[in-house]
C-alpha positions in Angstrom: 97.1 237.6 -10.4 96.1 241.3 -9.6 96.9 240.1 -5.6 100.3 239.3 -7.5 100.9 242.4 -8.9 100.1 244.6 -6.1 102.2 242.2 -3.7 105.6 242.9 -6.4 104.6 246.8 -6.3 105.0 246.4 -2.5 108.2 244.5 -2.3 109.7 247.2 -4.5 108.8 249.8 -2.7 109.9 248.8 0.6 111.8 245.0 0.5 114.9 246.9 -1.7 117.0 246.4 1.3 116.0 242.7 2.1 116.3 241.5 -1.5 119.8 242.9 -1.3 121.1 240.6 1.3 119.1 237.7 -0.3 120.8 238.4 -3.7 124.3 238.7 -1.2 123.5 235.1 0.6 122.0 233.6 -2.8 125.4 234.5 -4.3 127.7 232.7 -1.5 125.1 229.6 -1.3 125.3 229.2 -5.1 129.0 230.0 -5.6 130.2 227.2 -3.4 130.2 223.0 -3.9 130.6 223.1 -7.7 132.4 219.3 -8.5 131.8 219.8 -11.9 134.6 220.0 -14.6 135.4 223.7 -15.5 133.3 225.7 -18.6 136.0 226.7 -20.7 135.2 228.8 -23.2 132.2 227.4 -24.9 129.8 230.2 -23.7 131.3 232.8 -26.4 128.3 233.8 -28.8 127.8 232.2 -31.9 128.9 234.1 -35.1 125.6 235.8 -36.4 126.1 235.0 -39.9 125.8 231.1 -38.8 122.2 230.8 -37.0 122.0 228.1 -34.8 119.6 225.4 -35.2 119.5 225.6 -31.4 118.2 228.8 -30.3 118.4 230.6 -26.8 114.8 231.0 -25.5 114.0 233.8 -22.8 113.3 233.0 -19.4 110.0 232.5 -18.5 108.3 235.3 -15.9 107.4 234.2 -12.9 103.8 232.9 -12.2 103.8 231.9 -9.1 102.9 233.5 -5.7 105.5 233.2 -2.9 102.9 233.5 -0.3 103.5 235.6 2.6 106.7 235.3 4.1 107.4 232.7 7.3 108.4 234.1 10.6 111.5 235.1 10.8 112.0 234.8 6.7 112.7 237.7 4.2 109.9 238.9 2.3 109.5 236.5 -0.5 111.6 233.4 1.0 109.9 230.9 3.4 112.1 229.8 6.4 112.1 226.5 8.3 111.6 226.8 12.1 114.6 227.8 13.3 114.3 230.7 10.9 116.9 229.7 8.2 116.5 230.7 4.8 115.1 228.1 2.2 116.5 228.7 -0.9 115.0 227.3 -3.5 116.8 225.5 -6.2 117.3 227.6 -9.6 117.5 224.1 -11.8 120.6 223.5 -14.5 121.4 226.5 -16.4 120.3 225.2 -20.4 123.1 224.1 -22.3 124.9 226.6 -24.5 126.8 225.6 -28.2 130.3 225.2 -28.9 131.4 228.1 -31.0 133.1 226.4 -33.9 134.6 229.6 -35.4 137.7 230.5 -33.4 139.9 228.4 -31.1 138.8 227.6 -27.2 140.6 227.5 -24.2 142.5 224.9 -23.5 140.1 223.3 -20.0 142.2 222.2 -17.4 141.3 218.8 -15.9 139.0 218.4 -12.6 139.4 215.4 -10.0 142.0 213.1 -11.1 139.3 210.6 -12.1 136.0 210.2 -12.8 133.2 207.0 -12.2 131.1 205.6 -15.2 131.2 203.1 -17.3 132.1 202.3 -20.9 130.3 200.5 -23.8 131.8 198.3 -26.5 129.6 199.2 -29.7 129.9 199.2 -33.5 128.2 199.9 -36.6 126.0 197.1 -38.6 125.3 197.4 -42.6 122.4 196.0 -44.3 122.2 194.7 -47.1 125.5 193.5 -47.5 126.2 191.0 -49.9 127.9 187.0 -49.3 131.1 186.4 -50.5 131.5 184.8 -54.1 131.1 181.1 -53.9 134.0 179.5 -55.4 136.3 176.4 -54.8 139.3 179.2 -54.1 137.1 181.2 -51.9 138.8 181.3 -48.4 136.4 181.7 -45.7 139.2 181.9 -43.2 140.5 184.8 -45.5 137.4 186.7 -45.6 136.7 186.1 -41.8 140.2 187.5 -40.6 139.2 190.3 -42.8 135.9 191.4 -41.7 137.3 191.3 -37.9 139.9 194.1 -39.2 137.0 196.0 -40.8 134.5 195.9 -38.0 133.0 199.2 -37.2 133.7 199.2 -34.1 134.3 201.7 -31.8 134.0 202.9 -27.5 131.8 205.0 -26.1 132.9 206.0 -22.1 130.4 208.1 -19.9 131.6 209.9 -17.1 130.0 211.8 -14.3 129.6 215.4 -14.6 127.9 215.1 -17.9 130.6 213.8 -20.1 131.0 211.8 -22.6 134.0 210.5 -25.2 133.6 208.2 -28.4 136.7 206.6 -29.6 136.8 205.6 -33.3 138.6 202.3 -33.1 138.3 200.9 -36.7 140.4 201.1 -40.1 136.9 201.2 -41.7 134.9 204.4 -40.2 134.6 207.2 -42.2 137.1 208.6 -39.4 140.5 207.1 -39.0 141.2 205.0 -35.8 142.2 206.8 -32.6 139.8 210.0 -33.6 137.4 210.9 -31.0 134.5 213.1 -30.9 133.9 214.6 -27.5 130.8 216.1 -25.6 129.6 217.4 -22.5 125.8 218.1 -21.3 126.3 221.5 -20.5 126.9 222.4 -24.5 125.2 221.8 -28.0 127.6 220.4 -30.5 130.6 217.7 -30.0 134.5 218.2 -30.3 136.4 216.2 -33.1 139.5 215.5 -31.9 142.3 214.0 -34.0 144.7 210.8 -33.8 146.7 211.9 -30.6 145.0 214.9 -29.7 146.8 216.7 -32.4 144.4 219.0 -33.4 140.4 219.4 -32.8 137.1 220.9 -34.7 134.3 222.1 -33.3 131.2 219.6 -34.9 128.3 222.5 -34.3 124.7 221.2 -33.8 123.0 219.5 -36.9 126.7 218.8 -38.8 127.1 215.2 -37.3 125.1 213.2 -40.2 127.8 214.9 -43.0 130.3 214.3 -40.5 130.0 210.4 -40.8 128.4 210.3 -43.8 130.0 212.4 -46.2 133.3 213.7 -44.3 132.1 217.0 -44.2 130.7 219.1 -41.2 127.8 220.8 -42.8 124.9 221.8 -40.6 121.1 220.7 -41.4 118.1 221.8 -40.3 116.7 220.1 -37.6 113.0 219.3 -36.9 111.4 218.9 -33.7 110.4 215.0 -34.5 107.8 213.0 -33.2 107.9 210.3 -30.8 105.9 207.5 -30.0 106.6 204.5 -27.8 107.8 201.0 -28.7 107.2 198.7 -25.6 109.8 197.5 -23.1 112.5 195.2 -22.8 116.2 194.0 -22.3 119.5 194.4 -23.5 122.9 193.3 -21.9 120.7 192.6 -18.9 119.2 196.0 -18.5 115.6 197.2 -18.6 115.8 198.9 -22.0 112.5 201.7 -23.1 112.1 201.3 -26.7 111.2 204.5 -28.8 110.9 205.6 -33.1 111.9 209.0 -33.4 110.0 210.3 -36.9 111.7 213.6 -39.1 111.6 214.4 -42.3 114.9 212.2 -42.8 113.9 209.1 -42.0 113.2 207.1 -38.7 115.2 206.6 -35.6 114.5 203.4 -33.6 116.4 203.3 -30.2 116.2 201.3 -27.2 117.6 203.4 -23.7 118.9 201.3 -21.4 118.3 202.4 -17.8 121.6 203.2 -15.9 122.8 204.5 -12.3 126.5 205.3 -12.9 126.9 208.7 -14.7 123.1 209.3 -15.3 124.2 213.2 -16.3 126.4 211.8 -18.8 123.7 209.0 -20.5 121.6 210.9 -22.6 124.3 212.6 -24.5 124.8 209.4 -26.3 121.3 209.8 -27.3 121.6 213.3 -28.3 124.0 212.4 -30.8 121.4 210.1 -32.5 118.5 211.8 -32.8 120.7 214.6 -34.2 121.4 211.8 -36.9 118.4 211.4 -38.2 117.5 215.2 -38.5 116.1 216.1 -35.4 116.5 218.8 -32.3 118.9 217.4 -29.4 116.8 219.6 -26.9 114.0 216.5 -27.6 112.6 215.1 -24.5 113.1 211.6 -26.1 117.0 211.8 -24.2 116.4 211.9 -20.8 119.0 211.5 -18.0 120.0 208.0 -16.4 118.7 206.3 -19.9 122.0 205.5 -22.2 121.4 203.7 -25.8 122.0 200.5 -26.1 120.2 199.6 -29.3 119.5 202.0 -32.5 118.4 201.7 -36.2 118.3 204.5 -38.9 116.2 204.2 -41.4 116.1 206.5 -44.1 113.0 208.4 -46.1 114.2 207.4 -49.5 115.3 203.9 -48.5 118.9 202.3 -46.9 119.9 202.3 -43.3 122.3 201.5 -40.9 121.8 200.3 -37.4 124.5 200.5 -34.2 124.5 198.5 -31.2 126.3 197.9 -27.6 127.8 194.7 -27.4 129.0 195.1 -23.4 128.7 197.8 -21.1 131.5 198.1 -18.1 131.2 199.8 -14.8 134.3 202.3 -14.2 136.0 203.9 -11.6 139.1 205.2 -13.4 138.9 207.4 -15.9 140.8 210.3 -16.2 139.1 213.7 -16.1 141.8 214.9 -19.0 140.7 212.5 -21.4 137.1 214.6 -21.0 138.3 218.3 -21.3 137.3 220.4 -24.0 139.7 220.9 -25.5 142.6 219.4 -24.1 145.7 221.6 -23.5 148.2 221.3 -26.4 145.7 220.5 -29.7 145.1 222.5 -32.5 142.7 224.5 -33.3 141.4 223.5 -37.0 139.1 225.5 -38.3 138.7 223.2 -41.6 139.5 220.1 -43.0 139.6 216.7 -40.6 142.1 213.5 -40.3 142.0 211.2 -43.0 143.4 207.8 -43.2 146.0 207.7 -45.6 145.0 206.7 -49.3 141.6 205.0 -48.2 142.5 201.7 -48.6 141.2 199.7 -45.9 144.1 196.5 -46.1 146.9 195.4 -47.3 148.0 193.4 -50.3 148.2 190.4 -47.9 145.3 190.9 -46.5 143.4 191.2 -49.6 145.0 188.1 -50.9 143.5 185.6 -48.4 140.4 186.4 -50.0 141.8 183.3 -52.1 143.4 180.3 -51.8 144.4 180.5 -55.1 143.6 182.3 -58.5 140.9 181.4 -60.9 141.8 177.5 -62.9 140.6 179.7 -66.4 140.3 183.2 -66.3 138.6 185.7 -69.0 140.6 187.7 -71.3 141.6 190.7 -69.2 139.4 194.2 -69.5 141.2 196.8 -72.1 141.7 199.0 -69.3 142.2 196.6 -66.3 145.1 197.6 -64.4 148.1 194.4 -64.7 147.0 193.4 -61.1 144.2 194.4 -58.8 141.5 196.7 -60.0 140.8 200.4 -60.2 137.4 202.0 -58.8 136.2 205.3 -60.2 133.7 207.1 -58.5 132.1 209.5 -60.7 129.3 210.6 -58.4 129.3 213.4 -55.8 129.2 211.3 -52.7 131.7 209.9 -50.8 131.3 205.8 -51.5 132.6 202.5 -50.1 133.7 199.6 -52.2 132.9 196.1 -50.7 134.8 192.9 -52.1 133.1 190.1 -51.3 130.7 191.9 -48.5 134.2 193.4 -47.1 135.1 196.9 -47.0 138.4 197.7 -48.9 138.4 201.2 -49.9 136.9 205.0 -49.4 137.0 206.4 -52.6 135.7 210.6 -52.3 133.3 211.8 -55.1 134.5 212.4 -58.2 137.7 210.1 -57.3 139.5 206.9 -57.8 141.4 204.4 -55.7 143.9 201.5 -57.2 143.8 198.7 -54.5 145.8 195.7 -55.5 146.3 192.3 -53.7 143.1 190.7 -55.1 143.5 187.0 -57.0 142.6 186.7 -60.5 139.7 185.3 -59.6 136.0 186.4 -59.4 134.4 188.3 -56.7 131.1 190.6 -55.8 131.4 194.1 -55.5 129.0 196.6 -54.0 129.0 200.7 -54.0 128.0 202.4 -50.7 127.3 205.2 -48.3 128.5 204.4 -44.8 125.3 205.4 -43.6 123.2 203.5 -46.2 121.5 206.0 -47.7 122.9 204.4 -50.9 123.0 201.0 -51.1 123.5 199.5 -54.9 123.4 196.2 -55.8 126.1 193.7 -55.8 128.0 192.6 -59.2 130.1 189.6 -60.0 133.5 191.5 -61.2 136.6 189.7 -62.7 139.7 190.8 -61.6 141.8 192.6 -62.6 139.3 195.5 -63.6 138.3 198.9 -63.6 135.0 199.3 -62.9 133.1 203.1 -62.8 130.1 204.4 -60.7 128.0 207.4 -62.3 129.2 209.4 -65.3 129.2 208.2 -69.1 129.7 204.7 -69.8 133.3 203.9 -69.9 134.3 201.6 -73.0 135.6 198.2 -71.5 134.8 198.6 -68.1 133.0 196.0 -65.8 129.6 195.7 -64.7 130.4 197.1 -61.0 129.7 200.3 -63.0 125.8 200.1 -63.4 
């Protein structure tokens, strides 16, 4: 080390001249061949009243000796034989977070389009209870139904670290055609609305409200602790299986190992261990390993798992669809899109639950509505209600929803989180009702309410 020291001293007395034509040449070397999709404006400093649960670490001093130099090098830099310069490489600069509290500029696209590939994923409850068996019970009915309500949604990966998830469901917690956008070069995602209306910044640690409650809050994030699962495949890929442990619950992912887009891969993977409460800077995610496979499982019970049902080679996709943000949205600095009313189908829809209603119904609840029911949601957490193990409203805390289009006829009905931190048990309701969650007990109303 001392060797070290005195060999710095000496370069700074008499190399100035030399290290200012290396800093010239490093400067035109590094300045050129960038394919990459521009920065935009994502490298603004955070607002200071807001720490981030990612924070900027100083460089490291160098600890290394360079040797003495090769002939016909520069003090400090080897050279090969012919007596050109080797310059060594720098590595990736570390990502930097969206700034979430004032608009971005619009980032124009790169190449026309971009190679990768796209998975076909959705959402999977537990726990959800089987429809009401019942001579009017239409399983046709119920099936058509739970297609409409899958929660399914697209997930496309292209190079140059980027990655887009498209909401393509009537049941999410987010309305259908809402993305939420990333790039590996930045902490954080980009909610983007129906049509590329208006966008959000989603900072690091605010994506488990996001989906869960409909609110962008930002938790702290641990460092977790991983520990290997074994091997194996999925969709005919090598998969490495993983649990990620926090104080929120457990992660259980399996990566699937790809070649197209391998900058782009782990973002996916980001987004899911921030999830489950821990630091996206993990070396869990590592590039060229994509999930295909994950399970959340939560400290105080519930869960919710999400798998990739096809994965799709692509040549075409359009560098626009990637940029952050895209020229003509919004800037929102609150709320986010909402499907209208939170009922999830229609009368019709609803009605093919049945073939018919029930031969010899109960005297109707005092305060039953005249057709349908009425859910009332007197807790603070944003709840689905399942009919018959199908999801037919959103109802917010402290909130109710009037579907109608049910029979007169029995069914179950289940209160529950979208990420299952909640999950209560099912009830056999007659319809029409009104049934409550939470609160004081509400005189006539069903049993949905305990």
């Amino acid at each position: 080390m001392s060797q070290t020291r005195a060999k710095a001293r000496a370069v700074s007395a008499g190399g100035g001249a030399a290290f200012r034509f290396v800093a010239a040449f490093t400067a035109i070397v590094t300045g050129c061949g960038d394919t990459s999709l521009p920065m935009g404006d994502g490298g603004v400093e955070q607002d200071a009243s807001i720490p981030s649960p990612i924070a900027t670490e100083p460089p490291e001093p160098l600890g290394t000796d360079a040797g003495p130099p090769s002939d016909g090098g520069i003090i400090g830099l080897p050279a090969d034989s012919s007596g050109r310069l080797i310059i060594p490489d720098a590595g990736a600069a570390p990502p930097e977070p969206l700034r979430a509290d004032s608009a971005l500029a619009p980032e124009p696209p790169g190449p026309k389009e971009l190679a990768g590939f796209s998975l076909d994923a959705m959402f999977r409850w537990r726990d959800v209870p089987p429809a009401t068996k019942l001579a009017e019970t239409s399983n046709d009915g119920l099936k058509e139904a739970n297609r409409l309500t899958s929660l399914a949604l697209r997930v496309h990966m292209a190079d140059g670290g980027r990655m887009r998830i498209e909401f393509a469901s009537r049941a999410l917690p987010l309305p259908s055609g809402t993305e939420l956008r990333a790039r590996a070069d930045r902490w954080g995602h980009l909610l983007l609305w129906p049509n590329s209306t208006d966008y959000r910044v989603v900072p690091v640690g605010a994506l488990r409200t996001l989906l869960g409650e409909r609110r962008v809050d930002v938790t702290p994030l641990s460092p977790g602790q991983i520990k290997a699962a074994g091997d194996g495949k999925r969709l005919q890929l090598s998969v490495r299986k993983i649990e990620v442990t926090a104080p929120l619950g457990t992660l259980r992912i399996e990566l699937g190992k790809v070649t197209d887009a391998p900058d782009a891969a782990p973002l996916l993977c980001r987004s899911f261990v921030e999830m489950v409460g821990v630091d996206p800077k993990t070396p869990a995610c590592q590039s060229g390993e994509v999930p295909l496979f994950a399970s959340w499982s939560w400290v105080d019970g519930g869960g919710i798992a999400w798998e990739a049902t096809a994965i799709t080679k692509r040549t075409d996709m359009l560098s626009g669809d990637f940029v952050i943000p895209p020229a003509g949205a919004r800037y929102a600095a609150s709320g986010l899109p909402i499907a209208p009313g939170g009922i999830l189908l229609s009368k019709e829809e609803l009605a093919a639950f049945r073939t018919g209603p029930l031969p010899s119904p109960s005297p109707p609840q005092p305060l039953a509505p005249g057709e349908g029911f009425i859910a009332v949601n007197q807790t603070d957490t944003l709840l689905y209600v399942l009919i018959d193990g199908v999801p037919v409203a959103l109802v917010p805390a402290q909130s109710d929803r009037y579907v109608i289009g049910t029979t007169r006829s029995r069914y179950s009905v289940q209160w529950r989180t979208f990420l299952g931190e909640k999950i209560l048990p099912a009830s056999i309701v007659e319809m029409p009702a009104r049934f409550v969650l939470g609160g004081p007990p509400d005189a006539g109303a069903s049993d949905a309410s305990k």
